[in-house]
C-alpha positions in Angstrom: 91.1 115.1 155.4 92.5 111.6 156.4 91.0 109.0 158.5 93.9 106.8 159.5 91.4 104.0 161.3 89.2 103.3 158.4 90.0 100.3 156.2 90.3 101.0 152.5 89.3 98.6 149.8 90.6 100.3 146.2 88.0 97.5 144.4 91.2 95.9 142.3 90.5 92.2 142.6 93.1 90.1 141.1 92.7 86.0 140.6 89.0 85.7 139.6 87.9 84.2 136.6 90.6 85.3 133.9 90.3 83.3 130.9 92.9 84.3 127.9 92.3 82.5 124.5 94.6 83.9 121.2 94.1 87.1 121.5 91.3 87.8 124.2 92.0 88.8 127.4 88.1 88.0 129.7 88.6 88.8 133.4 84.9 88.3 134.7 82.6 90.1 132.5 84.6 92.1 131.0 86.4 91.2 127.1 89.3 92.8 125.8 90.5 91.7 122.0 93.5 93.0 120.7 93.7 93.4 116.7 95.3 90.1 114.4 98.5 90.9 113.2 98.6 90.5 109.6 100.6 87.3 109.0 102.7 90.0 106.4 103.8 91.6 109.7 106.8 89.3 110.6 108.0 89.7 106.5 107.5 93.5 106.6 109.9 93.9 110.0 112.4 91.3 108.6 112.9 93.6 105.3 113.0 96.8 107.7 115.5 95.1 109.8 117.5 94.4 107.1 117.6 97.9 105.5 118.3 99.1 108.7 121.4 97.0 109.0 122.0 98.3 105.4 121.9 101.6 106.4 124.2 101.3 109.6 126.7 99.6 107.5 126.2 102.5 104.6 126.7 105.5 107.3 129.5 103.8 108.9 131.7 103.3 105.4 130.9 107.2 104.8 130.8 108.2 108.5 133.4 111.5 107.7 131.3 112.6 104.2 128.5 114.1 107.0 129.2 116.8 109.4 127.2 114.7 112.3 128.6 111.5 111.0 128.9 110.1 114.7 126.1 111.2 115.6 124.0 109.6 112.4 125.5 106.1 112.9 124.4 106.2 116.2 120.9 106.9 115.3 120.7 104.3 112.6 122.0 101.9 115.0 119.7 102.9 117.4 116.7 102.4 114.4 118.1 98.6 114.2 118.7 97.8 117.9 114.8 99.0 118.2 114.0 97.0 115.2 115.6 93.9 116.7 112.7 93.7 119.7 109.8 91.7 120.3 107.6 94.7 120.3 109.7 97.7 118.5 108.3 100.7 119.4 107.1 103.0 116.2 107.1 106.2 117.3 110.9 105.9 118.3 111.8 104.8 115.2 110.1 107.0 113.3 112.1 109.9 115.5 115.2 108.7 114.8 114.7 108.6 110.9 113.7 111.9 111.1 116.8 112.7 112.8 118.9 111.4 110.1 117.1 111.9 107.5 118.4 115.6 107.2 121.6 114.5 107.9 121.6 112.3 104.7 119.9 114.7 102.3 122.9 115.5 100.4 123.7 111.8 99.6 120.9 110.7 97.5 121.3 106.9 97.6 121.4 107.2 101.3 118.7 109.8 101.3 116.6 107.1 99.5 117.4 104.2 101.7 116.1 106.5 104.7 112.8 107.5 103.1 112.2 104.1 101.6 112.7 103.0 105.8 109.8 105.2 106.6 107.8 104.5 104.0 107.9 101.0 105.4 107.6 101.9 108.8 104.3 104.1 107.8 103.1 101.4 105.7 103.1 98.1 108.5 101.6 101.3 111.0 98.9 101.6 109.1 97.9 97.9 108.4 98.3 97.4 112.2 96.1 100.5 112.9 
């Protein structure tokens, strides 16, 4: 049931009293604080990015030694490009090591290099969170 005369007001208000200071977002009464970032943060995604670029460079050399070779590289590059952002986002990684963490089993350096990833992924996680 629809009454096409009426005015609607949906109660958004945007514009009043918004105050933002470090990490505190106050619109009116209301206070929203996001969590510090460890100052270890920026160390611990510099490391991972550079394992990452490790292990691109690792699966590209040995590309034909794996049956999904291609497929592999693409997800390690696909680890660093996500690694590279602002905000990388956790939960993609993580999917993406686990896809090539099978892949990799049977080479145990590389194998290593890929758990020792998520390791570090699991690790900054769980000092964010």
């Amino acid at each position: 049931m629809s009454d096409h005369g009426a005015s609607h007001v949906s109660g958004i208000q945007a514009g009043r009293d918004v105050r933002i200071e470090q990490s505190t977002v106050a619109v009116g009464q209301s206070t929203a604080a996001a969590a510090p970032v460890p100052p270890e943060y920026a160390t611990a995604v510099a490391e991972l990015r550079r394992a990452a670029s490790l292990l691109v460079g690792e699966l590209r050399k040995n590309e034909e030694q794996y049956e999904d070779g291609a497929e592999l590289v693409e997800a390690a590059e696909r680890v660093e490009a996500e690694l590279g952002r602002d905000e990388p986002r956790w939960n993609s990684i993580q999917r993406w090591l686990g896809f090539i963490r099978p892949g990799v089993h049977a080479t145990a350096a590389v194998a290593t290099d890929v758990e020792a990833i998520q390791r570090g992924v699991t690790t900054l996680l769980a000092a964010l969170f």
